[in-house]
C-alpha positions in Angstrom: 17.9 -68.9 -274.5 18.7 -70.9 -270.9 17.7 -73.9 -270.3 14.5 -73.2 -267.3 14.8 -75.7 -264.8 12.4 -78.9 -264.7 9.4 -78.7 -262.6 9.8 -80.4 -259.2 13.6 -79.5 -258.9 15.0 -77.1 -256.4 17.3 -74.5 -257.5 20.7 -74.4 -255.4 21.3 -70.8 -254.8 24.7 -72.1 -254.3 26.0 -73.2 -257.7 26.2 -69.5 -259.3 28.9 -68.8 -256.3 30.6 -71.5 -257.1 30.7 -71.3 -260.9 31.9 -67.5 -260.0 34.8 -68.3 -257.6 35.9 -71.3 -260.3 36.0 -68.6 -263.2 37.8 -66.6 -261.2 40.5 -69.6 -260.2 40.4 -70.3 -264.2 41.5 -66.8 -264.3 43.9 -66.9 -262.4 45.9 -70.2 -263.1 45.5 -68.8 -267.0 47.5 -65.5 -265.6 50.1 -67.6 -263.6 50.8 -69.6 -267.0 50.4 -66.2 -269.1 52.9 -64.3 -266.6 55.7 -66.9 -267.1 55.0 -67.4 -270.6 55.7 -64.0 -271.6 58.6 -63.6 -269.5 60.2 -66.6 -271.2 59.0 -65.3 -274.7 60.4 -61.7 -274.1 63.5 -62.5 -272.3 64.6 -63.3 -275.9 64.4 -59.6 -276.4 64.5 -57.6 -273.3 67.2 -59.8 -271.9 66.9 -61.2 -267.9 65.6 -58.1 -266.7 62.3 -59.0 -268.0 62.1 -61.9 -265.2 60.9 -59.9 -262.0 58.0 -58.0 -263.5 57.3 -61.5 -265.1 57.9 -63.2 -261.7 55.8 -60.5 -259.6 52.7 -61.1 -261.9 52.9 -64.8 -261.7 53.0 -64.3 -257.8 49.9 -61.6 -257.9 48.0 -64.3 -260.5 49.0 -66.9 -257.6 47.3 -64.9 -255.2 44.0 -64.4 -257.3 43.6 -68.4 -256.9 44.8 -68.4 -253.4 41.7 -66.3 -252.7 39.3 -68.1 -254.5 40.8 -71.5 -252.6 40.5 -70.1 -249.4 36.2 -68.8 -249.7 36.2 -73.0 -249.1 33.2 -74.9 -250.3 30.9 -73.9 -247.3 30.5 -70.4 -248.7 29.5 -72.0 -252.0 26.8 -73.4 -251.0 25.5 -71.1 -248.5 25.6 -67.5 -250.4 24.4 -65.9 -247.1 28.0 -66.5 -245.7 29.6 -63.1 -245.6 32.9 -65.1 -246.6 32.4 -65.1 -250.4 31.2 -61.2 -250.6 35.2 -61.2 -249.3 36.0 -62.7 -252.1 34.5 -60.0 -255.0 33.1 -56.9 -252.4 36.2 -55.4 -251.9 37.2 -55.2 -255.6 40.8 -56.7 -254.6 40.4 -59.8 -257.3 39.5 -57.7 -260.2 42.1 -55.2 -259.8 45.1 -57.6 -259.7 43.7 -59.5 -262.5 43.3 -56.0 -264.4 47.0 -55.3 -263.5 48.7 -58.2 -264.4 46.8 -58.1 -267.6 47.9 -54.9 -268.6 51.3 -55.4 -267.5 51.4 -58.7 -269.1 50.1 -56.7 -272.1 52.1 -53.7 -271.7 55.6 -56.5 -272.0 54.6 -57.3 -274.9 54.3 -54.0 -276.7 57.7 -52.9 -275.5 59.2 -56.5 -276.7 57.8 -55.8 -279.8 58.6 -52.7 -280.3 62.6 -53.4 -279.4 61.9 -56.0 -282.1 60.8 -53.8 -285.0 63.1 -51.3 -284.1 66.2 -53.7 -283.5 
């Protein structure tokens, strides 16, 4: 069970943004270092052709932070700032994270694949 807050504290309504746009820059850093990881790992297998889809996800994983850097702390901390809903409403963040995943994902079943057939 949480942990209910002790009596006589105020609750900042801005903390749950903020713990949202930092899991979502965790996210994103992860997939930057994931990208270039498996393009490293794979090239081994797939040769140097495997370096632009790795490169292109590591730039669309840069982006996912770049977002969440730019909501700035203001819209942290006051949720009523129609910058943050920017950052999540229009569904941009997810879908490039769901992308890169499944591409990152999708590499590594064809490298693989070339290796138990090879």
């Amino acid at each position: 069970m949480g942990e209910q807050p002790a009596r006589g504290t105020v609750r900042d309504p801005g903390l749950q943004q903020e713990r949202t746009a930092l899991a979502w820059r965790r996210t994103g850093l992860a997939l930057v270092v994931g990208s270039l990881t498996v393009g490293r790992l794979t090239m081994t297998t797939l040769g140097p052709t495997v370096l632009v889809p790795a490169f292109i996800a590591a730039a669309l994983a840069a982006w996912v932070v770049s977002v969440t850097l730019r909501s700035g702390r203001y819209s942290w901390t006051h949720p009523e700032d129609p910058r943050f809903d920017r950052i999540l409403g229009d569904g941009k963040v997810p879908a490039v994270v769901t992308v890169v995943t499944a591409s990152l994902a999708l590499g590594e079943l064809v490298s693989a694949t070339v290796q138990l057939l090879g």
